[in-house]
C-alpha positions in Angstrom: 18.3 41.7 -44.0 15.9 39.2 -44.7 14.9 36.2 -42.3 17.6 33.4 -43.9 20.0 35.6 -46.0 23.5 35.8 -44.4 24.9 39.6 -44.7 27.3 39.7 -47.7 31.4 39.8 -47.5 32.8 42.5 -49.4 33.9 40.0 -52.4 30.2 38.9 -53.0 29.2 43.0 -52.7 31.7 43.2 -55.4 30.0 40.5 -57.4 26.9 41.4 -57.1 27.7 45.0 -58.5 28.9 43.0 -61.8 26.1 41.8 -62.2 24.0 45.1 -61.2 25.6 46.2 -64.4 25.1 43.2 -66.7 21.3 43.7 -65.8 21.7 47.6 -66.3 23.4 47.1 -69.7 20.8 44.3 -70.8 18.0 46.8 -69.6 19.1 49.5 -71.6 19.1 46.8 -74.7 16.4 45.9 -73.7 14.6 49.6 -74.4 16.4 50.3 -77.1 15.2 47.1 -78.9 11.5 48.0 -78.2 11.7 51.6 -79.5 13.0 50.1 -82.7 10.2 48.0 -82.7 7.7 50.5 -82.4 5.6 52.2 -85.2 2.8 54.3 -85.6 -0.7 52.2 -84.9 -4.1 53.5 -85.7 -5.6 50.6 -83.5 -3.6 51.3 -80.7 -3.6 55.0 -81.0 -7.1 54.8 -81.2 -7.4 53.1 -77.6 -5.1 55.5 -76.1 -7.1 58.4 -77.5 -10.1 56.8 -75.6 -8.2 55.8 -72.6 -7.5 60.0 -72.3 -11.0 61.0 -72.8 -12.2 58.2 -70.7 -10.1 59.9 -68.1 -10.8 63.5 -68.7 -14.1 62.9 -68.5 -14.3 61.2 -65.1 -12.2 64.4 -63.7 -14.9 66.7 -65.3 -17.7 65.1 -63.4 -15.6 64.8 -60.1 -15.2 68.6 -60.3 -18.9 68.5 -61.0 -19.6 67.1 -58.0 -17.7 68.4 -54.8 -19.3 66.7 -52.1 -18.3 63.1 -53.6 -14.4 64.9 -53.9 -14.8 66.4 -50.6 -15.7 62.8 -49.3 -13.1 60.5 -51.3 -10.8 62.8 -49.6 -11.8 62.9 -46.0 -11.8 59.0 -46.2 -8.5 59.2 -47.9 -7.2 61.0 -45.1 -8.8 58.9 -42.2 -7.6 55.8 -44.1 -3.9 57.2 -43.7 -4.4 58.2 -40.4 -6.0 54.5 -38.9 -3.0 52.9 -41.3 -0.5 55.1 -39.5 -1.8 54.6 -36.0 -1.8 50.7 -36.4 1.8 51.3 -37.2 2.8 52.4 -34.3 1.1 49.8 -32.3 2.7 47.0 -34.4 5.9 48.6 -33.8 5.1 48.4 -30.2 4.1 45.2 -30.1 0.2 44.6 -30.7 -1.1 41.7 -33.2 -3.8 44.0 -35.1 -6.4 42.7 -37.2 -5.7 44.7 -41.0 -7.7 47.5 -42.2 -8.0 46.0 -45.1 -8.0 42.8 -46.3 -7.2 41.3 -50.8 -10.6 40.4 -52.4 -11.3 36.4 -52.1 -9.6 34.7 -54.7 -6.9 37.9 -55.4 -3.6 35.4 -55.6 -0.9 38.4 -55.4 -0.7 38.7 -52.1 -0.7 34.8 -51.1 3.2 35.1 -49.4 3.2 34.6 -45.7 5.6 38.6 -45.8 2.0 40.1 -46.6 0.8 39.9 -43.2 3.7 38.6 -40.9 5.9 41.7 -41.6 4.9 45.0 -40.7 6.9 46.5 -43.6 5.0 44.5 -46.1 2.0 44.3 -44.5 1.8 48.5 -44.5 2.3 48.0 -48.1 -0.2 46.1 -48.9 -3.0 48.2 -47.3 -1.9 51.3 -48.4 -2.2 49.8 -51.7 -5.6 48.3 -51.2 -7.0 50.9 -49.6 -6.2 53.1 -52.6 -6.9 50.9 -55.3 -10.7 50.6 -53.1 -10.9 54.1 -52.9 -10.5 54.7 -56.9 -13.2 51.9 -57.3 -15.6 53.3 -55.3 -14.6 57.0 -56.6 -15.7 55.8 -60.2 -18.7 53.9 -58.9 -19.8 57.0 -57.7 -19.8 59.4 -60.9 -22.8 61.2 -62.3 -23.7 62.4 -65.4 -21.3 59.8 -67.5 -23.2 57.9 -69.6 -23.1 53.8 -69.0 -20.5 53.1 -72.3 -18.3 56.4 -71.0 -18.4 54.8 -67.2 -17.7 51.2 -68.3 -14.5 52.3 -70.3 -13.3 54.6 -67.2 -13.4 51.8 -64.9 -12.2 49.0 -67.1 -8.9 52.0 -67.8 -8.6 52.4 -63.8 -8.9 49.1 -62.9 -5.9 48.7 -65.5 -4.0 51.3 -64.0 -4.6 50.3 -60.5 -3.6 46.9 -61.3 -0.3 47.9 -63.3 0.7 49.8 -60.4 0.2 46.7 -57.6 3.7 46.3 -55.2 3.7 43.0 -56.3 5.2 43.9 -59.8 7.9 45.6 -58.5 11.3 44.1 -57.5 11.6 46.2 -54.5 8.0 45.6 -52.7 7.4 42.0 -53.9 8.5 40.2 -51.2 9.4 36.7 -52.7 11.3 38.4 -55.8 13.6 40.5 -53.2 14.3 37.3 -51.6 14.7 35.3 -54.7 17.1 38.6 -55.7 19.3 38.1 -52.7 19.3 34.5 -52.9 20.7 34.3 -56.3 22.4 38.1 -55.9 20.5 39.2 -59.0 21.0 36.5 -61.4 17.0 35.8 -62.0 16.9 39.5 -63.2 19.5 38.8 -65.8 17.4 35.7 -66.4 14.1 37.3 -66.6 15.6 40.3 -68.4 16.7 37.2 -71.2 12.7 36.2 -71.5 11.4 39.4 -71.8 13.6 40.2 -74.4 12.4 36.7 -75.7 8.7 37.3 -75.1 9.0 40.8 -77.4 10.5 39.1 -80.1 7.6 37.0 -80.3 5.1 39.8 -79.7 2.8 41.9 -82.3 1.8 44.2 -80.1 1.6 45.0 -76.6 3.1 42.1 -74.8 2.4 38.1 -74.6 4.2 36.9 -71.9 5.0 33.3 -72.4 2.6 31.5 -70.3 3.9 27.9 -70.8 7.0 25.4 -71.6 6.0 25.4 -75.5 8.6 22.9 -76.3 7.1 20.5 -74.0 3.9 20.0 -76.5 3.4 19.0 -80.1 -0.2 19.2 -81.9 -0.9 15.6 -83.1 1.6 14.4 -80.6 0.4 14.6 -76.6 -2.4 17.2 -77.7 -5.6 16.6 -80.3 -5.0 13.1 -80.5 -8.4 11.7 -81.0 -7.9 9.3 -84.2 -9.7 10.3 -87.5 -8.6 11.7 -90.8 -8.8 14.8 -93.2 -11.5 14.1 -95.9 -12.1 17.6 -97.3 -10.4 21.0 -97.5 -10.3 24.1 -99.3 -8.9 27.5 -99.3 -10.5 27.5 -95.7 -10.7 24.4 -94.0 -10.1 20.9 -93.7 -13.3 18.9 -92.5 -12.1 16.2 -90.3 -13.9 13.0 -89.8 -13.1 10.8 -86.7 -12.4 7.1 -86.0 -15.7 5.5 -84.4 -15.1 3.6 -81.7 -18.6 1.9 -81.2 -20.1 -0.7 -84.1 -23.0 1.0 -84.2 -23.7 5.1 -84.9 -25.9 7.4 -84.8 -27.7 7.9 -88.6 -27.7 11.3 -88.3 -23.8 12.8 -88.5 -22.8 15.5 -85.8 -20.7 18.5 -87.7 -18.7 20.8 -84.8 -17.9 24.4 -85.6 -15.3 25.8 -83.8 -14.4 29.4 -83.5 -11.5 30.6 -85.5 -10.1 33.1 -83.3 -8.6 30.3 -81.4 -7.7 26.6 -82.8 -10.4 23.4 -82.2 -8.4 21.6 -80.2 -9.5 22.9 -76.9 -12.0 20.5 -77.6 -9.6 17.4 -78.2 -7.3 19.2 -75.8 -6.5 15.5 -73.8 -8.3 11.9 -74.0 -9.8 12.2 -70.6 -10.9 16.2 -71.1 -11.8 15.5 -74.9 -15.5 16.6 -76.0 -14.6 15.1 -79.2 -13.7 11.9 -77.7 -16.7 11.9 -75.7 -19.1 12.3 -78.8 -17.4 9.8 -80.9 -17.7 7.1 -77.6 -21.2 8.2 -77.5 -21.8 6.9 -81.0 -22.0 10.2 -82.6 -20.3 10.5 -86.3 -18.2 13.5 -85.4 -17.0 15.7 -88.4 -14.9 18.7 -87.1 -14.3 22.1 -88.9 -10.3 22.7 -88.8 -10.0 26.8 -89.7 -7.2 27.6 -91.7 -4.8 30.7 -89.7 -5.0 33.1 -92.3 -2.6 36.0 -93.5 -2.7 38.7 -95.5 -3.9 37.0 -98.9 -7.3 36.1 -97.3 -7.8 39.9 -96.7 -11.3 40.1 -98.9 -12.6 36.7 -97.3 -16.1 38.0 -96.0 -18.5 36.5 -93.4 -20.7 35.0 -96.1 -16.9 33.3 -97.2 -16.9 31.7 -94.2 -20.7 30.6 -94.4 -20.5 29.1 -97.7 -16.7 27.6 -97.4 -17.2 26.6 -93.7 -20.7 24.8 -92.2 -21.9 24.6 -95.8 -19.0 23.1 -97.7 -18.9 20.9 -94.7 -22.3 19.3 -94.8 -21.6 18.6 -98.5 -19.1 16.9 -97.7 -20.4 14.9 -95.0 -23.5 14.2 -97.3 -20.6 12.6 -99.8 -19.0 10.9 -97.1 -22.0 9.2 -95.2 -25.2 9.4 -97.7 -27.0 11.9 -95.2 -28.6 15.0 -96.3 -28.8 16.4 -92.7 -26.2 17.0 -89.9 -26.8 18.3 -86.5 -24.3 21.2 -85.9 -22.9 21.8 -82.6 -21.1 24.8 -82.2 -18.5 26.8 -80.3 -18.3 30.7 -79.6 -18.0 32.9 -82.8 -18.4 29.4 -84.3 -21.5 29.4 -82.9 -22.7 33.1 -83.9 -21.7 32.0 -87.9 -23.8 29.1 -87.3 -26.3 31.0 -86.4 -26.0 32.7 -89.4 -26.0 29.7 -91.4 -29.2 28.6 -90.0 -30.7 31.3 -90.8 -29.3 31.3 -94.2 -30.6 28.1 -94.9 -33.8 29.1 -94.0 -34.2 31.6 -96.0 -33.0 29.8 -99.3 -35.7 26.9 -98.1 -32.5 24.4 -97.1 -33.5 24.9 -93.3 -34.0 20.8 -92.6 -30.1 20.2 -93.8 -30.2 21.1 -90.0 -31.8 18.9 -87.4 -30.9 20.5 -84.3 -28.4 22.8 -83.4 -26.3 23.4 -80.0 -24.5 27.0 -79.3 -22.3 27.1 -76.8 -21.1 30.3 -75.2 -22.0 32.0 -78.2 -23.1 35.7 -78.4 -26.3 36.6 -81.2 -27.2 39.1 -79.3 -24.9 41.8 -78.6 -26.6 44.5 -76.2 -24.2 43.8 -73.8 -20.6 42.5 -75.0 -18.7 43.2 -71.4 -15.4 44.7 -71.1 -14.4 43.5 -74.4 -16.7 46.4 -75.6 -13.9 49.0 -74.2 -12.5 47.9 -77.3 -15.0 48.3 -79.8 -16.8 52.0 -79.2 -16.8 53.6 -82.6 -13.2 56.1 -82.3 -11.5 52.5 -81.5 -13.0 50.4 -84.0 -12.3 53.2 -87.1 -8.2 53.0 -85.8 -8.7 48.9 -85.6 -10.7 49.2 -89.3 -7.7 51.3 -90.8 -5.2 48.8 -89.2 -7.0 45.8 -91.0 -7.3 47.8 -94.2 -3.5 48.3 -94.2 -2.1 44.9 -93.3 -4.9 42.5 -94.5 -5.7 40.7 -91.1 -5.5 41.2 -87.6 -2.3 39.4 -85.9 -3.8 36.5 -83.3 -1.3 37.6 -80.8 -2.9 41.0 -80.8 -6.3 39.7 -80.4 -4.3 37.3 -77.6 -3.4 40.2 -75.5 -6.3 42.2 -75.7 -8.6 39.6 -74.2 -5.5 38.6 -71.5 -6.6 42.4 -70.7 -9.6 41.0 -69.5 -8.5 39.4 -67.0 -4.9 41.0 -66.4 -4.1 39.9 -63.0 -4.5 35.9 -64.2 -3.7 36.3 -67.5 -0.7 38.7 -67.8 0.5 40.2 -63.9 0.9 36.8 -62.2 3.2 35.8 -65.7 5.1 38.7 -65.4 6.1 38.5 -62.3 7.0 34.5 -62.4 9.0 35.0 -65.7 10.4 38.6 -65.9 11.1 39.4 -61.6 11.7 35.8 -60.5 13.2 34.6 -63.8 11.4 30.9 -63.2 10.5 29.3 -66.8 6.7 28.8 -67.5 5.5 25.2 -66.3 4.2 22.9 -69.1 0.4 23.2 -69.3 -1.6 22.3 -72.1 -4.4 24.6 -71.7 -2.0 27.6 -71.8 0.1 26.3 -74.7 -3.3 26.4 -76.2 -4.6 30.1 -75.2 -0.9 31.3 -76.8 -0.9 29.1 -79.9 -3.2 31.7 -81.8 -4.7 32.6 -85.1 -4.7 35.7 -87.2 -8.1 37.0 -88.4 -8.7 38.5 -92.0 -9.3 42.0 -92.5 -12.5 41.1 -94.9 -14.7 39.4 -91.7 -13.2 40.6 -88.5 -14.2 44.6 -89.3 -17.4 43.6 -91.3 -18.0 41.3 -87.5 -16.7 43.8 -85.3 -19.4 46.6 -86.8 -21.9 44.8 -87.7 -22.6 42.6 -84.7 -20.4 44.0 -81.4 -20.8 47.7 -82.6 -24.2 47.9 -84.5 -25.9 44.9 -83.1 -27.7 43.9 -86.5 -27.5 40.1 -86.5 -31.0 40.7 -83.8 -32.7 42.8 -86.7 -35.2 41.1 -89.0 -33.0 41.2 -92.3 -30.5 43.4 -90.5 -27.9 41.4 -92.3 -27.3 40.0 -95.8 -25.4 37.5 -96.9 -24.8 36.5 -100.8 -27.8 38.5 -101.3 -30.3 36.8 -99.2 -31.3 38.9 -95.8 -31.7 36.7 -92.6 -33.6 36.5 -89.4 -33.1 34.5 -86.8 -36.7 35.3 -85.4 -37.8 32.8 -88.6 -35.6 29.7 -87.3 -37.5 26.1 -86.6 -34.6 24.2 -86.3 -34.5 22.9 -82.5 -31.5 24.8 -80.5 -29.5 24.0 -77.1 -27.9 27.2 -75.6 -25.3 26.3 -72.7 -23.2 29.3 -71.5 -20.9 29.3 -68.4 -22.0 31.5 -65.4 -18.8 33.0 -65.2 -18.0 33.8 -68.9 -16.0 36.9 -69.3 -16.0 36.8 -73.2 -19.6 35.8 -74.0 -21.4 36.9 -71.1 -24.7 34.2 -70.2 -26.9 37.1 -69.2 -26.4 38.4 -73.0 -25.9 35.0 -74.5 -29.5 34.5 -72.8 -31.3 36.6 -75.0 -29.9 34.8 -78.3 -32.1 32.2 -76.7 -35.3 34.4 -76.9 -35.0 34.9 -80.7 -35.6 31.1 -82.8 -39.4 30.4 -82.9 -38.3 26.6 -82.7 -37.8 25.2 -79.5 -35.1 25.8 -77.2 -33.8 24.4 -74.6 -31.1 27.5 -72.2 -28.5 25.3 -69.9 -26.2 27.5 -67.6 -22.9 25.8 -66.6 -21.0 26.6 -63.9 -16.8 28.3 -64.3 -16.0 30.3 -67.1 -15.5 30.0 -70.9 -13.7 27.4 -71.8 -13.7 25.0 -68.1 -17.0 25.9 -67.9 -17.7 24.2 -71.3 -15.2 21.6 -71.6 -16.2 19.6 -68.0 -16.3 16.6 -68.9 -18.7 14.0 -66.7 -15.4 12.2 -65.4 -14.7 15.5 -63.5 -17.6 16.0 -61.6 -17.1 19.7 -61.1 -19.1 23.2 -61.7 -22.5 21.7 -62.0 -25.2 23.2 -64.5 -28.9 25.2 -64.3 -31.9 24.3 -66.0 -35.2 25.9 -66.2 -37.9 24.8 -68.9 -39.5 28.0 -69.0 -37.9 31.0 -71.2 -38.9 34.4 -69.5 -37.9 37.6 -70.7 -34.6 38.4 -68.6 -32.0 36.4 -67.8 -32.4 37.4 -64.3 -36.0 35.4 -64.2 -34.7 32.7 -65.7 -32.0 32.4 -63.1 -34.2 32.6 -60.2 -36.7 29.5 -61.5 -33.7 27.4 -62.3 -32.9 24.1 -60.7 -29.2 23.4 -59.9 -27.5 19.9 -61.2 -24.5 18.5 -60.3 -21.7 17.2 -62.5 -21.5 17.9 -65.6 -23.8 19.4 -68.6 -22.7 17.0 -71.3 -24.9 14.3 -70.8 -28.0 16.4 -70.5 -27.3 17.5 -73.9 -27.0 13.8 -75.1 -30.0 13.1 -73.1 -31.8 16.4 -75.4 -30.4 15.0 -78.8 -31.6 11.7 -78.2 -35.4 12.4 -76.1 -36.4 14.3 -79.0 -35.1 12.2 -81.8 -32.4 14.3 -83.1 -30.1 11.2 -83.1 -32.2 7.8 -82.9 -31.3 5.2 -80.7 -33.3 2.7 -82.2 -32.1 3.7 -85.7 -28.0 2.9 -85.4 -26.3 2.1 -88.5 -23.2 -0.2 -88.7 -20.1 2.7 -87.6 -18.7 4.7 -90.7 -14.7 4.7 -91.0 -13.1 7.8 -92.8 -12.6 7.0 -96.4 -15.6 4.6 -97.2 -17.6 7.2 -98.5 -16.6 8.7 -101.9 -14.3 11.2 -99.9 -10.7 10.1 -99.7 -8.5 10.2 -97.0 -6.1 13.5 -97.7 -3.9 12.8 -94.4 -4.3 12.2 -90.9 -5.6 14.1 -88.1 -5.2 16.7 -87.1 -3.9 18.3 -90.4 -2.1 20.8 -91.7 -4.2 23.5 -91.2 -4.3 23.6 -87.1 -0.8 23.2 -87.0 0.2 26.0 -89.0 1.9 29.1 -86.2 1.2 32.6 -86.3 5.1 33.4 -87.2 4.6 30.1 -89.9 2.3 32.1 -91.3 3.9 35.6 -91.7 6.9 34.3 -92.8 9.1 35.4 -89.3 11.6 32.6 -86.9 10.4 33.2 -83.1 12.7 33.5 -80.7 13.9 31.5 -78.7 16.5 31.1 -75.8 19.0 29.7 -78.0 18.7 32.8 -80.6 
């Protein structure tokens, strides 16, 4: 028995073996619902098709290479042996130091069980030692090449990880107290959200990751005050509320990605980049992407140039007077404006642009990361006959393929709270965020997915065309500001870097500390993460790394500190602040709109579950 759990009388034995079969009955309801729910996939198909040559070509050059077999095995065998030894001695007695130890910052194994009870703690190394010993096995292949070797450890890693004690009932040691404790009733309760979390699954599975009811776009998230002055078929251009007399002439116009909504950046007032600019005394217009469906299949790339950033700056040239904007842009938001630069350069329109800020944005796509298991050529032909058949991609699939990337965080430690210990998600506006997604139309996401992640083409002189007119981004004057996060897993900084190497204008690389979106969104009041500079550009990332200087706090005002030392907004040129609807745009409604409050399900017509259904 468990430290703390009284043995049970025969009457609660009784009850508990109820309930046993209430969770065996909701189990097998459970399967039967997701078979229903399955169909044929050419997407998905095509990964699992990869996954199995991924595999079978690892064993080929195992069985190419005894000595590395004959050694994974000895140590196999002399890992079993030490782990079997040091139970005996803890049995008798002895306080032993582990053989093995989780990785810093590996949260599964946090419960005091891990390493205070023999049984658990035998567990856990047996488990580590393996799931090192099929790390270092696939480390330590010849003869694959590097895209073959990346996919085979991204699939083992997944494997590995899926296969962790922790996501079982019977070796997690918190859920088998939590199942005594409550003889089996957070089962039946996780058993309830799972079934819950399907229903409002594509694909695959997004595991609820926060108390949804507890937020409300417009209400305790993207507050900032301002209006919607423009929209079309696309977007609705928002203009915000100044909140200084005096502005900057020059209007800032912020392009956000689509494959998530904008309002990571107006998540909260003290976290709130779009706060921060309008306090600043910037004029902040903000591009709010529509969530598409199926009848924006044929919108293109060059649709989203000419009804996005360029639609915009007409706009905010009818709104304020001003023939130029400075963009600052946002992940894929930041690779179309890229695009749109170079556009504008091409058509002679390149000073429309006075400076323009990418941050963590990919143009250069040599080296994509693990996101690139994805997107080999067999994958991306099953995702391209998916889009072709249904007219977008669902948001929730794109939700779960990057929650791949970091599966432990992002989907394990979820599945275990909600499904094993049946707790409900704890409000957190970040995650209500990363699950309130957008679908993607078939038109742009295959043209993007081929022609930058697969084919690399946005680096070539003229390698892409849009409406006709070929760009390069080698041919760009406009002043740029890169900042990527140091530990980005979706826009690596080490590829983002070279994006930097390609504008003959000036540019200005900043590396921020965290990830992808904390590393971004760090606002000064925070103090955390720090940020690199280096004024030189050399050829690798690597050099640039090792001349950089180290800042602390946070990067947002160096950038304001760039804009203004080199005159892209003039201090000494402030106009009287602009209020949304004195130009000759009209208010259409307040922000945030329409547009970024429209849901996935909303959109395809389908009623989520929830625990009242």
């Amino acid at each position: 028995m468990q430290p703390g759990v009284h043995a049970p009388t025969q009457a609660e034995l009784e009850a508990w073996n109820v309930q046993l079969k209430e969770i065996g009955g909701e189990y097998r309801a459970l399967m039967e619902d997701m078979m229903a729910r399955m169909v044929p996939n050419d997407a998905a198909d095509s990964v699992y098709e990869d996954m199995r040559e991924s595999f079978r070509a690892g064993a080929e050059s195992l069985m190419r290479n005894p000595p590395l077999l004959w050694r994974t095995q000895s140590r196999l065998l002399q890992d079993q042996f030490q782990l079997w030894q040091q139970g005996m001695r803890a049995l008798a007695g002895e306080t032993l130091e582990p053989l093995v130890t989780p990785a810093k910052g590996d949260r599964r194994f946090n419960d005091e069980a891990w390493t205070n009870d023999p049984h658990y703690l035998a567990i856990m190394q047996q488990y580590l030692l393996f799931s090192r010993m099929v790390e270092e096995l696939v480390e330590g292949l010849d003869g694959l090449d590097p895209e073959r070797q990346r996919n085979l450890a991204f699939y083992a890693r997944q494997v590995v990880n899926a296969m962790a004690p922790t996501n079982f009932v019977t070796t997690n040691p918190e859920v088998m107290r939590k199942t005594l404790e409550t003889r089996g009733q957070n089962l039946i309760d996780g058993l309830t959200r799972l079934r819950e979390d399907l229903a409002n699954s594509a694909e695959g599975l997004n595991v609820a990751m926060t108390d949804r009811s507890a937020f409300a776009v417009g209400d305790n998230i993207a507050v900032t005050p301002g209006s919607v002055v423009y929209e079309n078929e696309l977007i609705q251009l928002i203009q915000y509320s100044p909140s200084t007399e005096q502005v900057f002439k020059t209007p800032l116009l912020m392009v956000p990605p689509w494959i998530n909504k904008y309002y990571i950046l107006d998540l909260r007032q003290d976290n709130s980049l779009v706060k921060w600019l309008v306090d600043q005394g910037h004029t902040v217009f903000l591009i709010s992407w529509r969530n598409p469906g199926p009848e924006q299949r044929d919108l293109s790339w060059a649709d989203y140039m000419q009804m996005g950033p360029i639609a915009a700056m007409g706009a905010i040239e009818q709104a304020t007077g001003e023939k130029s904007v400075n963009l600052l842009s946002y992940c894929i938001g930041g690779t179309l404006a890229a695009s749109t630069v170079a556009y504008l350069t091409s058509t002679r329109r390149g000073r429309k642009v006075k400076s323009v800020t990418y941050m963590a944005t990919l143009q250069d796509f040599r080296d994509p990361g693990d996101i690139g298991v994805f997107l080999s050529e067999p994958v991306l032909a099953g995702i391209e006959a998916k889009l072709e058949r249904d007219g977008y991609l669902d948001g929730r699939v794109m939700a779960f393929s990057f929650n791949l990337l970091r599966e432990n965080d992002l989907f394990w430690s979820f599945y275990i709270s909600n499904y094993l210990k049946g707790d409900m998600p704890a409000p957190f506006d970040l995650l209500y965020w990363n699950t309130d997604g957008t679908n993607l139309p078939a038109g742009t996401h295959a043209w993007y997915l081929r022609h930058m992640y697969l084919e690399n083409r946005l680096v070539e002189p003229g390698g892409i065309e849009l409406d006709g007119v070929k760009i390069d981004l080698r041919k760009i004057s406009t002043p740029s500001y890169f900042v990527s996060t140091s530990e980005d897993h979706i826009a690596k900084w080490n590829s983002t870097y070279y994006g930097a190497l390609l504008p003959k204008g000036p540019v200005t690389f900043v590396l921020g500390g965290s990830g992808h979106i904390a590393g971004i969104v760090n606002p000064p009041s925070r103090n955390k993460y720090g940020y690199w500079t280096n004024g030189e550009l050399p050829e690798t990332a690597d050099e640039w790394l090792a001349g950089a200087e180290r800042h602390e706090g946070s990067w947002w005002p160096h950038w304001q500190q760039w804009m203004t030392g080199n005159g892209y907004v003039d201090a000494e040129k402030m106009v009287p602040a602009r209020q949304p609807g004195e130009g000759e745009l009209d208010i259409l409604e307040p922000a945030p709109g329409r547009y970024v409050k429209m849901t996935i399900p909303e959109v395809l017509g389908e009623t989520p579950a929830s625990p009242e259904t």
